[in-house]
N, CA and C atoms as a LAMMPS dump frame, in Angstrom:
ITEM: TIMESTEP
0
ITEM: NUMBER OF ATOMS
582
ITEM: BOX BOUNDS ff ff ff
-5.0000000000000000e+02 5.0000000000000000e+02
-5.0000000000000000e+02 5.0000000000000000e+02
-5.0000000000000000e+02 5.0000000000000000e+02
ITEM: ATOMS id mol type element x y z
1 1 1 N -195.492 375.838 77.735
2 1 2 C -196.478 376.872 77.985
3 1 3 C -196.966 376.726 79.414
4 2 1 N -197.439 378.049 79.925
5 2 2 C -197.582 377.642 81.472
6 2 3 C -198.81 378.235 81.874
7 3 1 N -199.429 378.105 82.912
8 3 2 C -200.664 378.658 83.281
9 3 3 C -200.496 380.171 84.007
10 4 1 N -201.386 381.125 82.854
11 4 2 C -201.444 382.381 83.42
12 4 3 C -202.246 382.765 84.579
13 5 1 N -202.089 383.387 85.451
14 5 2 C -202.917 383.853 86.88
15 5 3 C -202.949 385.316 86.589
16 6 1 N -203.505 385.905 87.115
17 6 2 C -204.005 387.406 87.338
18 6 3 C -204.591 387.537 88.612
19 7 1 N -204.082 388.307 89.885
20 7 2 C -204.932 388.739 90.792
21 7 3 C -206.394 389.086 90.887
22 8 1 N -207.444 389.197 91.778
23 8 2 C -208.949 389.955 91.297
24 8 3 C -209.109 389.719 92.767
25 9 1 N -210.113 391.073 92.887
26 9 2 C -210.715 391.134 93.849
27 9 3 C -211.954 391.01 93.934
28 10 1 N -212.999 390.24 95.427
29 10 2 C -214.181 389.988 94.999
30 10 3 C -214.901 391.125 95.825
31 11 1 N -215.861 391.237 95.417
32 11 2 C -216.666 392.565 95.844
33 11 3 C -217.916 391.899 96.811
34 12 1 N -218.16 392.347 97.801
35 12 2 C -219.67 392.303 98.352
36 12 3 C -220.352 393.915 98.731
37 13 1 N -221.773 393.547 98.193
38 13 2 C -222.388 395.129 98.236
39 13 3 C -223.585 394.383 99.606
40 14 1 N -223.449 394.937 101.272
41 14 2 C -224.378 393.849 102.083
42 14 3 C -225.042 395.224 102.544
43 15 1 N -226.446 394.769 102.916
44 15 2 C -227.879 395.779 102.96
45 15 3 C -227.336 395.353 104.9
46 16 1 N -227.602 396.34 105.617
47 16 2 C -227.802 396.681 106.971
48 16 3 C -229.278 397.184 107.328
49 17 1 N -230.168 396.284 107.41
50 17 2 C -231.546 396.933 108.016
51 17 3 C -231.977 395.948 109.177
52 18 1 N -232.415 396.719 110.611
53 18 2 C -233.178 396.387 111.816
54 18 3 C -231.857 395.057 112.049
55 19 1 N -230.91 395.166 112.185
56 19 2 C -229.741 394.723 113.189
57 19 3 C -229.464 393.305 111.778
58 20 1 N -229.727 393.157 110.813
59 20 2 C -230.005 391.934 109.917
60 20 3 C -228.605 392.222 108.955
61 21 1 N -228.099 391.184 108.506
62 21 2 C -226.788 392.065 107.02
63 21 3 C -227.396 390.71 106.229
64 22 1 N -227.728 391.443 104.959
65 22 2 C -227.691 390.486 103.923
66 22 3 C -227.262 390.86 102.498
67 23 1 N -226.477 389.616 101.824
68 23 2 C -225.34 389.866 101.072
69 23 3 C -226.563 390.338 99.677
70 24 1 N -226.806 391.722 99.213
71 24 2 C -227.428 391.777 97.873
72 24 3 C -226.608 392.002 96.452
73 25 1 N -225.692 392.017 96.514
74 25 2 C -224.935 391.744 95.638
75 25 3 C -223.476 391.614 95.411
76 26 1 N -222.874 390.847 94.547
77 26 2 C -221.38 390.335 94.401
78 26 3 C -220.674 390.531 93.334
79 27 1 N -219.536 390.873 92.607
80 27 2 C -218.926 391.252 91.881
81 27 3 C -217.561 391.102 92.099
82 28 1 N -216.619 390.991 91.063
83 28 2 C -215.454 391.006 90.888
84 28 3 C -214.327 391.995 90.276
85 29 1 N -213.545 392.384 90.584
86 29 2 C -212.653 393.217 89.626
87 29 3 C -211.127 392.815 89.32
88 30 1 N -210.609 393.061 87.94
89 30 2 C -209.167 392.491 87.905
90 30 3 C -208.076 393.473 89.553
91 31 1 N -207.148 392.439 89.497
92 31 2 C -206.067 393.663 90.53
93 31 3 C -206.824 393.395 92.084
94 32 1 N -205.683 393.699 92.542
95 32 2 C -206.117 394.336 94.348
96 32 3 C -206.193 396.133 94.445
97 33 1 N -207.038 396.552 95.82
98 33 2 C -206.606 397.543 96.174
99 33 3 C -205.751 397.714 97.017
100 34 1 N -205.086 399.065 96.947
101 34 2 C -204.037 399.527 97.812
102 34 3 C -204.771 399.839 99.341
103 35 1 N -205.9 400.221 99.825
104 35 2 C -206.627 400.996 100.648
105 35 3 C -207.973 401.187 101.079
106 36 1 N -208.265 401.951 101.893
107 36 2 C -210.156 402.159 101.986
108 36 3 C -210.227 403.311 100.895
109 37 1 N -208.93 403.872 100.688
110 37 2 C -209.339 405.406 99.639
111 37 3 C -209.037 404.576 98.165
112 38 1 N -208.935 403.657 97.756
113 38 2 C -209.274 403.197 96.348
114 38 3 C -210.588 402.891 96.714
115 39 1 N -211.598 403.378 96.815
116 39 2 C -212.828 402.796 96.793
117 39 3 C -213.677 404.041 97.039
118 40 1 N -214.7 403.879 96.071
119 40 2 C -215.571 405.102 96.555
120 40 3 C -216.708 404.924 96.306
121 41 1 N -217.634 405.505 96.748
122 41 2 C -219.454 405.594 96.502
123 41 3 C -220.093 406.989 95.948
124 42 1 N -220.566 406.981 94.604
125 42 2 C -221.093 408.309 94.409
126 42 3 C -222.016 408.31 93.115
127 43 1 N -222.823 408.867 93.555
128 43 2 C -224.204 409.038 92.539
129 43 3 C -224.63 407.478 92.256
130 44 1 N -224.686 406.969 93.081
131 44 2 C -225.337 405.101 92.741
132 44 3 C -224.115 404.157 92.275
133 45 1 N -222.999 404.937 92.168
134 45 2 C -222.364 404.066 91.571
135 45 3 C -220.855 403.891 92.347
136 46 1 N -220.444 402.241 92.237
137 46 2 C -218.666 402.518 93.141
138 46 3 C -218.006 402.563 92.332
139 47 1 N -216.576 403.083 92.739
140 47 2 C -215.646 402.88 91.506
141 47 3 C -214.524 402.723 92.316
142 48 1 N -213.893 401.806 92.08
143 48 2 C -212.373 401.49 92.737
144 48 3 C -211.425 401.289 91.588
145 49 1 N -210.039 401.258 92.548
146 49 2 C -209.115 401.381 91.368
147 49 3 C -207.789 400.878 91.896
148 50 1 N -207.262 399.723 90.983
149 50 2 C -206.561 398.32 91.358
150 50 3 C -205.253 398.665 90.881
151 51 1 N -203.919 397.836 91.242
152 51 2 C -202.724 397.114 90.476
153 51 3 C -203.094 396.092 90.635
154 52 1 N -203.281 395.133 89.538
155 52 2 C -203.69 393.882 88.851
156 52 3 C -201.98 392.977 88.759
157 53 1 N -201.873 391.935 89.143
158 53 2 C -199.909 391.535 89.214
159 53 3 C -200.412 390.137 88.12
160 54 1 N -199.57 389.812 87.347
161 54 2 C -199.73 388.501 86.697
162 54 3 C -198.787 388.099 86.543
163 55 1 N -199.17 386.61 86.901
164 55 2 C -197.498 385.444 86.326
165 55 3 C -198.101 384.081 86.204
166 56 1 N -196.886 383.883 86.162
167 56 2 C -197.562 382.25 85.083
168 56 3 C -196.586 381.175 85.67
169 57 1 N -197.198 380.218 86.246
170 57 2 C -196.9 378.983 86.814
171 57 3 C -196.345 378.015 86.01
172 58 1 N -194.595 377.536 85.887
173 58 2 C -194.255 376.103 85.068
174 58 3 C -194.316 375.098 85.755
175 59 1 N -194.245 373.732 85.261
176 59 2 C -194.581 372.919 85.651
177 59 3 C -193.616 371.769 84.641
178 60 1 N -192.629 371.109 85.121
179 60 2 C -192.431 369.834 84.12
180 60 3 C -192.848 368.476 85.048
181 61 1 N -194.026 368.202 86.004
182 61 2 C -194.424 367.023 86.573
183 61 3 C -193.581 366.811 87.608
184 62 1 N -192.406 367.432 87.871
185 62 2 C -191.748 367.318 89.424
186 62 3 C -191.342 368.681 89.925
187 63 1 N -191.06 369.418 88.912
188 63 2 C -190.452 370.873 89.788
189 63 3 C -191.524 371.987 89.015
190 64 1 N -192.186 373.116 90.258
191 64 2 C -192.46 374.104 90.103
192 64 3 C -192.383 375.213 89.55
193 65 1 N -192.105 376.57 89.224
194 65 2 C -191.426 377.695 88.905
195 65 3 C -192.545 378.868 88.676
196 66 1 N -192.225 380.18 89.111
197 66 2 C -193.583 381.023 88.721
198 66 3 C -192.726 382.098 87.785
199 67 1 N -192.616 382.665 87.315
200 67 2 C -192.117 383.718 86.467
201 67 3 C -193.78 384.902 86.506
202 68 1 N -193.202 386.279 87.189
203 68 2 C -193.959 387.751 87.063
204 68 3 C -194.143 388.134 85.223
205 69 1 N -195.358 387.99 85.399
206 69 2 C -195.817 388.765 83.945
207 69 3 C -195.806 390.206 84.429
208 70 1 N -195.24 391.08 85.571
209 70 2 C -195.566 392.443 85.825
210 70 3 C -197.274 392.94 86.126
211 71 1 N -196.805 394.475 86.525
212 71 2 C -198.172 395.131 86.495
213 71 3 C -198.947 395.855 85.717
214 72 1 N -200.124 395.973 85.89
215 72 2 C -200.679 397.067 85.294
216 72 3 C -201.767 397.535 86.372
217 73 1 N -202.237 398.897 86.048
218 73 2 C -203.512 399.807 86.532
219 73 3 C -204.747 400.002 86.473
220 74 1 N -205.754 399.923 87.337
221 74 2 C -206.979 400.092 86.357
222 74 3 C -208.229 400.52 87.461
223 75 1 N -208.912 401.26 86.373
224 75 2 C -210.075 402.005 87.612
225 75 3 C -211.441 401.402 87.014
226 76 1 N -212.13 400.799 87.751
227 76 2 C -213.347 400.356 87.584
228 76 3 C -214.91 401.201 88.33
229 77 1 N -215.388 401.463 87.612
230 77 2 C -217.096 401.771 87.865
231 77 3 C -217.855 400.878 87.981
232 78 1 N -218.48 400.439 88.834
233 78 2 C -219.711 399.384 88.807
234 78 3 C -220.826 400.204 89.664
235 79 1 N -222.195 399.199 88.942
236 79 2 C -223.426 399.678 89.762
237 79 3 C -223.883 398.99 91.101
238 80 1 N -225.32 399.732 91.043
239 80 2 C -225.382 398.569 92.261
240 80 3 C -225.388 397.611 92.491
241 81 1 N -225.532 396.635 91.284
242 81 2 C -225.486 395.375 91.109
243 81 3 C -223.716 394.685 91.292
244 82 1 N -223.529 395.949 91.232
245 82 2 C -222.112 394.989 91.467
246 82 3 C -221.178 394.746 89.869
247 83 1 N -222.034 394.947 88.659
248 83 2 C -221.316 394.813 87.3
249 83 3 C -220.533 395.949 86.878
250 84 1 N -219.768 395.834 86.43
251 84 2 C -218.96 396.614 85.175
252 84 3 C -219.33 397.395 84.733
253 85 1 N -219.55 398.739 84.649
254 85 2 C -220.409 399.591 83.456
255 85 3 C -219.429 400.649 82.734
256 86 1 N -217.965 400.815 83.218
257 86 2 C -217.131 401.483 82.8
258 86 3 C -216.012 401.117 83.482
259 87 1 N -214.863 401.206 82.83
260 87 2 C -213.469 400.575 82.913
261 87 3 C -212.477 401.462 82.182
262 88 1 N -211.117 401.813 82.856
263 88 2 C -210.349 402.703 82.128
264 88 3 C -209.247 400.955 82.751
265 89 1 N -208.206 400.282 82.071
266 89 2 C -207.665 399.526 81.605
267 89 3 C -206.214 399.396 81.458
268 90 1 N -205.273 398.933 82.692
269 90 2 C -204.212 398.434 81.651
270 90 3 C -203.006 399.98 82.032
271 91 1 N -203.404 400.401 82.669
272 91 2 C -202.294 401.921 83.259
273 91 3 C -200.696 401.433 83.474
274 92 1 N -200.245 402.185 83.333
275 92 2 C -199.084 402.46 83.817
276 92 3 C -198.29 401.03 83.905
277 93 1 N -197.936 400.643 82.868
278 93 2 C -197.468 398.937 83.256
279 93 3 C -196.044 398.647 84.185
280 94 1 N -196.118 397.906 84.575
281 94 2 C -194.9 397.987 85.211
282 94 3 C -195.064 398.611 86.777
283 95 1 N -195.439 399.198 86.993
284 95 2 C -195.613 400.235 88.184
285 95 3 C -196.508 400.034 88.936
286 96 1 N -197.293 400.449 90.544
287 96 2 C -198.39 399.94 90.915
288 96 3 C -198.995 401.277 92.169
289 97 1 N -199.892 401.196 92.067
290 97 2 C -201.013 402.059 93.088
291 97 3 C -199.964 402.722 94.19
292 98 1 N -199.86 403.749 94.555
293 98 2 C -199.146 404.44 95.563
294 98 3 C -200.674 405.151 96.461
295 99 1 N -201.533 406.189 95.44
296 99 2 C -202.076 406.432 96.173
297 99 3 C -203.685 406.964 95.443
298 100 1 N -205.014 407.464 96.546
299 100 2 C -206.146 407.301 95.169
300 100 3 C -206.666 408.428 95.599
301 101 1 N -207.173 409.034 95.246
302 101 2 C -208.692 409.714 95.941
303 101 3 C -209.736 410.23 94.81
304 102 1 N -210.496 409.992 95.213
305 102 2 C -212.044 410.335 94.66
306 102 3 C -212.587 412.113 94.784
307 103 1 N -212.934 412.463 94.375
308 103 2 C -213.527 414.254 94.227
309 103 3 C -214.649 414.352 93.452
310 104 1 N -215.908 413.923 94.06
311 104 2 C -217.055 413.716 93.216
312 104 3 C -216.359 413.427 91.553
313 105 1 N -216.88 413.85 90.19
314 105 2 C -216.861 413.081 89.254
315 105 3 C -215.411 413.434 88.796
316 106 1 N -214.381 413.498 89.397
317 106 2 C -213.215 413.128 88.73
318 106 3 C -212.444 412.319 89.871
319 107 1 N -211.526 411.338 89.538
320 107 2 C -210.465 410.227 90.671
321 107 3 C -209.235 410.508 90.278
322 108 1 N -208.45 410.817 91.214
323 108 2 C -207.154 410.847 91.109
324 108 3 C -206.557 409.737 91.724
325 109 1 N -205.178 409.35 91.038
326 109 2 C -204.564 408.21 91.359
327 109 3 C -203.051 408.3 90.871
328 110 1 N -202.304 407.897 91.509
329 110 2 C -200.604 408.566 91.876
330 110 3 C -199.743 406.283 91.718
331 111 1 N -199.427 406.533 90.447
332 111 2 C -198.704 404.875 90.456
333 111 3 C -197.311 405.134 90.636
334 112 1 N -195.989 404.481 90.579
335 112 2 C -194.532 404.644 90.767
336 112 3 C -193.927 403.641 90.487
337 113 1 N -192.725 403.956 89.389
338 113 2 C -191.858 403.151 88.92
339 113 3 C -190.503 403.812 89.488
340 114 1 N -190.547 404.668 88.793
341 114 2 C -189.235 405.634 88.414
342 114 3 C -189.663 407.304 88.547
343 115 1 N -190.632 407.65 87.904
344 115 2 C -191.534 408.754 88.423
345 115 3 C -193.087 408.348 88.59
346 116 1 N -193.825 409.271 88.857
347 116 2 C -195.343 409.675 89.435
348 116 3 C -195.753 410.402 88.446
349 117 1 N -196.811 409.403 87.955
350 117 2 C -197.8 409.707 87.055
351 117 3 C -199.087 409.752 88.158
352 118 1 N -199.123 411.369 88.565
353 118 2 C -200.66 411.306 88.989
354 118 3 C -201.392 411.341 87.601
355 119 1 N -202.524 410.563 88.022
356 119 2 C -203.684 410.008 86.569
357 119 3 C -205.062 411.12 87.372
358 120 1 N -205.301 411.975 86.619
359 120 2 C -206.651 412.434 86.661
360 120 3 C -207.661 412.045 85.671
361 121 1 N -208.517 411.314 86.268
362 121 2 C -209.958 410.717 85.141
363 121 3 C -211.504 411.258 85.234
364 122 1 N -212.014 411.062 84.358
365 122 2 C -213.049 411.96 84.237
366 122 3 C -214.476 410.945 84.437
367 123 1 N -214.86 410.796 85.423
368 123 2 C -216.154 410.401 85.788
369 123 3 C -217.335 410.055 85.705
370 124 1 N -217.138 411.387 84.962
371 124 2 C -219.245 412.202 84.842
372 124 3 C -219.843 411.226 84.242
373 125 1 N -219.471 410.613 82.958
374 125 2 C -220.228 409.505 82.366
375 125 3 C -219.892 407.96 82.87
376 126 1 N -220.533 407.516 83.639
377 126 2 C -219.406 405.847 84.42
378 126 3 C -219.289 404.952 83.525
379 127 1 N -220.361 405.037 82.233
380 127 2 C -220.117 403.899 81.137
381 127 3 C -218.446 404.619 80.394
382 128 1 N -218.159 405.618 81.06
383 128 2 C -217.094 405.886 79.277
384 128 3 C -215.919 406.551 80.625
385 129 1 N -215.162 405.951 81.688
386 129 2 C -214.23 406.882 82.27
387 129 3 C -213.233 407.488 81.067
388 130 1 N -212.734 408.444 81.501
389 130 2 C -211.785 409.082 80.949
390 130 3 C -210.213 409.843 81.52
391 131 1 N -209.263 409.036 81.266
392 131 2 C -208.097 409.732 81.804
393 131 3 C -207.953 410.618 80.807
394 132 1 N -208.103 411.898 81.642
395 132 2 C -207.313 413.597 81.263
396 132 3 C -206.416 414.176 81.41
397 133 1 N -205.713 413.688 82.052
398 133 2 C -203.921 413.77 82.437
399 133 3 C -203.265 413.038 83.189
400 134 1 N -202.053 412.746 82.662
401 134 2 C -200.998 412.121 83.618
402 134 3 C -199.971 412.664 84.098
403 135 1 N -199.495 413.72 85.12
404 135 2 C -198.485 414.077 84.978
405 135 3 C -197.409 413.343 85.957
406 136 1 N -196.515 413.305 85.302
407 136 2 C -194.963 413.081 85.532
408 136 3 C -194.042 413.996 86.369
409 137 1 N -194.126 413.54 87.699
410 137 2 C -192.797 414.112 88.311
411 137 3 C -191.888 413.216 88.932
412 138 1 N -190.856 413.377 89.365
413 138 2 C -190.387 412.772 90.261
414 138 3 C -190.356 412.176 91.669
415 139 1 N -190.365 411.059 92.072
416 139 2 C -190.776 410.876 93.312
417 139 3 C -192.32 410.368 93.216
418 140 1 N -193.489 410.319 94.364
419 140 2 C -194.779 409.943 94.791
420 140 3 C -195.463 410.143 95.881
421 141 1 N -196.743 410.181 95.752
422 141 2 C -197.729 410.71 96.85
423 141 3 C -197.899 409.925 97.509
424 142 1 N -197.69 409.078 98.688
425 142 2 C -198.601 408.131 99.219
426 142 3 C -200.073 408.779 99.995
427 143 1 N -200.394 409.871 99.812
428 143 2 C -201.698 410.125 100.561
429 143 3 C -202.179 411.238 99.431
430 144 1 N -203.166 411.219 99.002
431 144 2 C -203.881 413.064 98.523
432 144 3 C -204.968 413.224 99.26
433 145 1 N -205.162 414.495 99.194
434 145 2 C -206.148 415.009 100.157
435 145 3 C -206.775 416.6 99.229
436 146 1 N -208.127 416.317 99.319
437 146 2 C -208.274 418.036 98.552
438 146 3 C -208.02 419.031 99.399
439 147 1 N -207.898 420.271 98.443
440 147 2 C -207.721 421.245 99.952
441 147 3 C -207.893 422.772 99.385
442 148 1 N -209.314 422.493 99.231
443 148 2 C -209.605 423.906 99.116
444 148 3 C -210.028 423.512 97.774
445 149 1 N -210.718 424.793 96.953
446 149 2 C -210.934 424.649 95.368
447 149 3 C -210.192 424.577 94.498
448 150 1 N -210.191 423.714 93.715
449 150 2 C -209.09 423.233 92.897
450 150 3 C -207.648 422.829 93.535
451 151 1 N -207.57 422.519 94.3
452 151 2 C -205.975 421.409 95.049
453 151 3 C -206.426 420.698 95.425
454 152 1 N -205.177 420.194 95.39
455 152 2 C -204.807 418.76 95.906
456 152 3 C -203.685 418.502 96.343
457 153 1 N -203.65 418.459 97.533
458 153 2 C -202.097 417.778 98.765
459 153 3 C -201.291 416.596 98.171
460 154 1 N -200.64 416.537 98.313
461 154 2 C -199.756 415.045 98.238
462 154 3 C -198.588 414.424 98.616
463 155 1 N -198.827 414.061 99.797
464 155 2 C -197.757 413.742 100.852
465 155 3 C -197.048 412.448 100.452
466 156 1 N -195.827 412.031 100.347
467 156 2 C -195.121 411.353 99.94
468 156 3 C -193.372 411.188 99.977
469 157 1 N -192.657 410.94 98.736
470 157 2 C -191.562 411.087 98.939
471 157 3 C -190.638 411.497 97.795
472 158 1 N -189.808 412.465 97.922
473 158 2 C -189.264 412.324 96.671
474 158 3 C -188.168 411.638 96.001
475 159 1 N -187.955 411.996 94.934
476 159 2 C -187.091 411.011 94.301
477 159 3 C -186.242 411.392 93.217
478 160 1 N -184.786 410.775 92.974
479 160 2 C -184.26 411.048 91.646
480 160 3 C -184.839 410.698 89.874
481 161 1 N -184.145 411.189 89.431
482 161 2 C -184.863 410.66 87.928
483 161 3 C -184.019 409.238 88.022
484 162 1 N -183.764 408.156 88.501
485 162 2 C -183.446 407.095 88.575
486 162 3 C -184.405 406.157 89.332
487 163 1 N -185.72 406.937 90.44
488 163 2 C -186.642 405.863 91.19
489 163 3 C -185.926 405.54 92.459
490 164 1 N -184.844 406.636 92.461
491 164 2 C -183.746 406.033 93.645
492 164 3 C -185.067 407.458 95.327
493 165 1 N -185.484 407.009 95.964
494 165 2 C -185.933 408.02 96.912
495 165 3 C -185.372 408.187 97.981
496 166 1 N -185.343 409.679 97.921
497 166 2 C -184.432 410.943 98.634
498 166 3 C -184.669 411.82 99.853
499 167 1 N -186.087 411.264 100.277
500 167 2 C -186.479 411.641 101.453
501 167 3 C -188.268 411.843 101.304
502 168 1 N -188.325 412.975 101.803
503 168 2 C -190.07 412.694 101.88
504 168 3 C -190.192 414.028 101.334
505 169 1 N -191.296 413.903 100.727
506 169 2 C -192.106 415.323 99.594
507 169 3 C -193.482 415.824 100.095
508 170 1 N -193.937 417.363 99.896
509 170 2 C -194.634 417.846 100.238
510 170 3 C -195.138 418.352 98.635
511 171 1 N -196.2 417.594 98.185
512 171 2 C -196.53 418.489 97.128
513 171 3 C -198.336 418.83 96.76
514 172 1 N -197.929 420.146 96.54
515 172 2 C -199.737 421.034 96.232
516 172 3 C -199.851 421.137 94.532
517 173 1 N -200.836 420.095 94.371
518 173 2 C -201.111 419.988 93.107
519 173 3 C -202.277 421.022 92.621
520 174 1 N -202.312 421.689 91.346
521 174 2 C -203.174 422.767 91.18
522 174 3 C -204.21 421.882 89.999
523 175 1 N -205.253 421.252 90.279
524 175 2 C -205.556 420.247 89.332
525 175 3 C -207.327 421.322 89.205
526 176 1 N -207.469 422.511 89.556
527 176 2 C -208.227 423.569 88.458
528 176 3 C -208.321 423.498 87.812
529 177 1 N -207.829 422.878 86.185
530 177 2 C -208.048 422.248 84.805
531 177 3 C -207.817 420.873 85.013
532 178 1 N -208.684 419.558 85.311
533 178 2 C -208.189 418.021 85.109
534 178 3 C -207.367 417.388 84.169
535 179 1 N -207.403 418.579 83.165
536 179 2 C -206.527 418 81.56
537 179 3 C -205.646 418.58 81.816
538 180 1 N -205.113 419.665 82.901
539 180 2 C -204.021 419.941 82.847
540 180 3 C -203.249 420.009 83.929
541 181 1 N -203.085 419.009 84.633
542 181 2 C -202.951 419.249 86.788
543 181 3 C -201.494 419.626 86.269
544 182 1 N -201.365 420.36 87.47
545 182 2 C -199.678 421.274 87.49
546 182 3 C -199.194 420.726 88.934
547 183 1 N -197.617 420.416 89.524
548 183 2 C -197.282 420.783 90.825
549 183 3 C -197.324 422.104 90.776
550 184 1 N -198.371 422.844 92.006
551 184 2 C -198.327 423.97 91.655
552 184 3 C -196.679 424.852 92.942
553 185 1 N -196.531 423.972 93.707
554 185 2 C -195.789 424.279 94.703
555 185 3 C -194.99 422.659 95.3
556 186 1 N -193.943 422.23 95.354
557 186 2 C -193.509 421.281 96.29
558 186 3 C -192.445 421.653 97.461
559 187 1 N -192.228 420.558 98.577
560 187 2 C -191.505 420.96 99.632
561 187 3 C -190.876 419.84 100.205
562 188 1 N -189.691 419.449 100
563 188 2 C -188.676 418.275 100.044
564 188 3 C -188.176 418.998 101.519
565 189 1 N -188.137 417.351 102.101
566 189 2 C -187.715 417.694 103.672
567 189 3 C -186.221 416.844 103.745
568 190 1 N -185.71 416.531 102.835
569 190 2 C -184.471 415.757 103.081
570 190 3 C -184.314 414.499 103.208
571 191 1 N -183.702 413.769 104.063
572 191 2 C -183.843 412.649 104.319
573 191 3 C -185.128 411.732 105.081
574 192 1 N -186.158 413.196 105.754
575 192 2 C -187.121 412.782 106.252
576 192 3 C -188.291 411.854 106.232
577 193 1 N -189.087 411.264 107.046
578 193 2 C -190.172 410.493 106.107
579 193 3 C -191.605 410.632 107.027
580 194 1 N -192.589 409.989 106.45
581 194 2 C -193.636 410.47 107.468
582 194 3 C -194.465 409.236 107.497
């Protein structure tokens, strides 16, 4: 049997007043982030959102060995204190963070194995997140951006139904219903990349 590890990231929340920084609160979350856009501030509360990697260390008293337990996903809410108050858990296993963005009370987040599950989650309550859709296409966003009412950009790359990628993707997501985001339009540039 061997010792399990799990990545985590540690949090500092530091007060800036009359040229002074002092640390008022600390916290932890499973996983790393991908970015400054996994992270957000809104209505009192942050919420970031991790790939968590685990593996497990052998050991027979002279030789080493680590063996990958794989990934998983996960979006965390905390207050100002820095605690836990809502947690969506455990996403997309296997696969890890491509790309995030925040839109007042709903977060979008784009993981990649083989296809792109953008994850739209539902906010409004931070004790209870809620994923409302995942959709599945081919290929991945590495950037979203809103754009306009109801879209969402998503610059990236595309890909075969094998995870094999085919150049770079232009896609306008129509996420006007969160339970039901559509590509509403995409635009494959070939071998290109950005």
């Amino acid at each position: 049997s061997g010792n399990k590890t799990t990545t985590s990231t540690n949090l500092m929340r530091i007060e800036a007043q009359d040229g002074k920084l002092e640390i008022k609160a600390t916290g932890t979350v499973k996983g790393n982030l991908l970015n400054q856009f996994s992270m957000d501030e809104y209505d009192g509360y942050f919420r970031v959102v991790t790939t968590a990697s685990e593996w497990t260390e052998y050991t027979d008293g002279v030789t080493a060995s680590m063996t990958s337990g794989g990934t998983t996903n996960n979006l965390y809410v905390l207050d100002s204190d820095l605690k836990t108050v809502g947690a969506v858990e455990d996403l997309a296993k296997g696969e890890r963070v491509y790309s995030v963005r925040f839109a007042g009370a709903t977060g979008y987040f784009v993981t990649f194995r083989q296809t792109d599950p953008l994850f739209a989650v539902d906010l409004s309550d931070p004790a209870k997140p809620t994923v409302l859709s995942a959709l599945k296409i081919p290929g991945f966003s590495e950037y979203l951006h809103p754009y306009g009412d109801g879209l969402l950009l998503g610059v990236g790359k595309a890909a075969d139904e094998n995870g094999r990628v085919t150049g770079m993707k232009l896609s306008m997501f129509d996420v006007s219903d969160p339970a039901n985001v559509t590509e509403a339009h995409k635009r494959p540039f070939g071998t290109s990349y950005s």
